[in-house]
matplotlib code that plots the C-alpha trace (Angstrom):
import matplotlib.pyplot as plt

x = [63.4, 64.7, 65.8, 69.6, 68.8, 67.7, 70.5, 73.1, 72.7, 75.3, 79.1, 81.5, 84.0, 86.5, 90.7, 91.1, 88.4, 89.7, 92.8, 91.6, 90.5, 94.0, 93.9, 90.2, 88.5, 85.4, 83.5, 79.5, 77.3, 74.8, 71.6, 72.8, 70.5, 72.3, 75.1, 77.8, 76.3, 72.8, 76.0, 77.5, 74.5, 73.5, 76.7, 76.9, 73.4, 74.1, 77.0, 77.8, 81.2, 82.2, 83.1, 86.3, 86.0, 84.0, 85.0, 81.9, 82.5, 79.5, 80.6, 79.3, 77.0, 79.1, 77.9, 78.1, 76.2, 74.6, 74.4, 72.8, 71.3, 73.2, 72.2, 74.3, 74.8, 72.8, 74.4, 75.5, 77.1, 80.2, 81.2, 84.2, 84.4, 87.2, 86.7, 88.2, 91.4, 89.5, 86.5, 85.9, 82.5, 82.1, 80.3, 83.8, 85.3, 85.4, 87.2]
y = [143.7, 142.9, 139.1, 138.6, 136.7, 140.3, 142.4, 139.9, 139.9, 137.4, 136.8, 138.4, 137.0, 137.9, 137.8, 140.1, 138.8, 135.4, 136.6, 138.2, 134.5, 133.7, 136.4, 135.1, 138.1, 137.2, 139.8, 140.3, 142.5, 144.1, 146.2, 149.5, 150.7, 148.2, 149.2, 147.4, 146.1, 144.0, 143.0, 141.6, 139.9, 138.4, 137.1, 135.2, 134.0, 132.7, 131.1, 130.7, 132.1, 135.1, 138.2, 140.4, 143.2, 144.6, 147.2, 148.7, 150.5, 151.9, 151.5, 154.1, 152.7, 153.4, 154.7, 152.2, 152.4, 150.3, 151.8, 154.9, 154.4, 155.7, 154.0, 153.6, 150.3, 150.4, 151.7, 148.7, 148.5, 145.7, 144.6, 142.9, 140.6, 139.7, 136.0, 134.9, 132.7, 128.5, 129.9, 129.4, 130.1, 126.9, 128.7, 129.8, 126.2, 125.0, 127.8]
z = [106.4, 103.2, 102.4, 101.6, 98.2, 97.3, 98.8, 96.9, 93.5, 92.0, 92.4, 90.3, 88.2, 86.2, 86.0, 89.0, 91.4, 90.7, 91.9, 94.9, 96.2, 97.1, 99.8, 100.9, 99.0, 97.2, 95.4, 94.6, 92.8, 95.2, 95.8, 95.0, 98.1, 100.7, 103.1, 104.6, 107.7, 106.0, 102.8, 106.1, 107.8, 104.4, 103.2, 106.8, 106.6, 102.9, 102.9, 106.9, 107.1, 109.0, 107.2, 108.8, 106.4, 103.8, 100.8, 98.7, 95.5, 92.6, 89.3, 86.8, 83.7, 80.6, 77.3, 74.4, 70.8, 68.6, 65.0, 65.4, 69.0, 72.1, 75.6, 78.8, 80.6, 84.3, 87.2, 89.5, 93.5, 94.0, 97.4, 98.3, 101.0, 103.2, 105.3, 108.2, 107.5, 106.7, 105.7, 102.2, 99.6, 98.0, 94.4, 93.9, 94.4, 91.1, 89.8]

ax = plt.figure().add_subplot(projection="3d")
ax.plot(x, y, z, "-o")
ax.set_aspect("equal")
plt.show()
């Protein structure tokens, strides 16, 4: 069984995920081979709150240039979390 340091990968943040903390969403950048279930068990074993609800979305890698080269930013897997009402994820506090 796989560790939860490695299924979560780091937090997100940015204008809308900051946002999404005033309804007690926080959202994380995850293995893109996890499901919802071991994003659940981790995120509880992490940060010991309970979770109510999960959303998972993959973003696409985009193409970008640079000069003359072409590449494409990697593929990556976000998850949304949704805490019960008090619980709170202190990395986010200072925010």
């Amino acid at each position: 069984m796989r560790r939860p340091h490695d299924i979560i990968i780091r937090p997100v943040i940015s204008e809308h995920s900051i946002e999404l903390m005033d309804e007690n969403k926080y959202t994380f950048i995850v293995d893109k081979k996890s499901n919802k279930s071991e994003i659940k068990k981790a995120i509880e074993e992490i940060f010991k709150v309970s979770v109510i609800r999960i959303s998972t979305l993959k973003v696409r890698g985009k193409k970008r240039r640079m000069g003359r080269f072409e590449g494409k930013t990697p593929e990556k897997k976000k998850a949304i979390v949704t805490l019960k009402s008090g619980d709170k994820i202190e990395v986010f506090e200072g925010l």
